[in-house]
N, C-alpha and C positions, 0 to 999 in steps of 0.2 A: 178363662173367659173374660175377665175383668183385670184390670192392672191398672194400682194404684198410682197417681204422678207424683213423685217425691222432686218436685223443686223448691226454690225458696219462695217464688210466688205462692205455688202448693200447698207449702207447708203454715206460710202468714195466715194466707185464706182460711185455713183449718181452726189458727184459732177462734175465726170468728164463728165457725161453726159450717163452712162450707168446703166440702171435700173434691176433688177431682178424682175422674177414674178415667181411663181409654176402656168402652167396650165396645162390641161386634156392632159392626156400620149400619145396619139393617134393623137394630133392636129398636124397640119404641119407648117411651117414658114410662109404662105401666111395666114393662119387662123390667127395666132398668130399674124400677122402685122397688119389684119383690125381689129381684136378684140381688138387692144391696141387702134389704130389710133381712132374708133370711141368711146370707151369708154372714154376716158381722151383728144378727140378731138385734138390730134398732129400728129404731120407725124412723121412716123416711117423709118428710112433710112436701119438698118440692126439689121438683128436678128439673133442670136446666141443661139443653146439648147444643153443641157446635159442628157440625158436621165438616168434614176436612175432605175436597175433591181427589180423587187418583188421578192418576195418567201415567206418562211419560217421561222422565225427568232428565235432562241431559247433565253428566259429570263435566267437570272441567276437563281431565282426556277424555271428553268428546263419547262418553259411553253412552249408552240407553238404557236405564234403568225402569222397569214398571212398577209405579208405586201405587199399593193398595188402599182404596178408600179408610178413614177411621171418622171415629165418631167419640168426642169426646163429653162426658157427664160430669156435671156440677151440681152436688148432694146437701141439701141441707136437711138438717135433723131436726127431733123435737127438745125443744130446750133443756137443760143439764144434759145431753147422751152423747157421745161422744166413741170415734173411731181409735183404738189402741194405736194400728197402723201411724198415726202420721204426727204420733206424738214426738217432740223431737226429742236431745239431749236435756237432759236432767242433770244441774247442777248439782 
């Protein structure tokens, strides 16, 4: 339902304490706040989305491709709590 973005943008953001997620294009900010809060069991203070248009998309051989809407979500937490997910490599 949710799927974390593991980039290096992703992962910088993280440690300032804001996480990305891609969820379901239709969800609202109040979904996306308990659906974080009880899956990863933290309080979610504010959320932030970017909605990404579908369509059409033509390949370079000339294909047609239908690309389905997303919606992607920007989490920040209440101070010290933290997502295990997007911790990175440990020296």
């Amino acid at each position: 339902m949710i799927k974390p973005i593991l980039t290096e943008k992703s992962l910088a953001e993280a440690k300032a304490g804001r996480y990305s997620f891609w969820v379901p294009a239709r969800s609202t900010k109040h979904q996306i706040k308990k659906l974080i809060g009880e899956t990863f069991g933290v309080h979610v203070v504010r959320v932030r989305t970017q909605s990404r248009a579908g369509g059409i998309k033509t390949t370079l051989t000339r294909r047609k491709i239908t690309v389905s809407p997303q919606k992607k979500a920007i989490v920040s937490l209440k101070a010290k709590e933290k997502i295990d997910l997007f911790e990175g490599e440990k020296k």
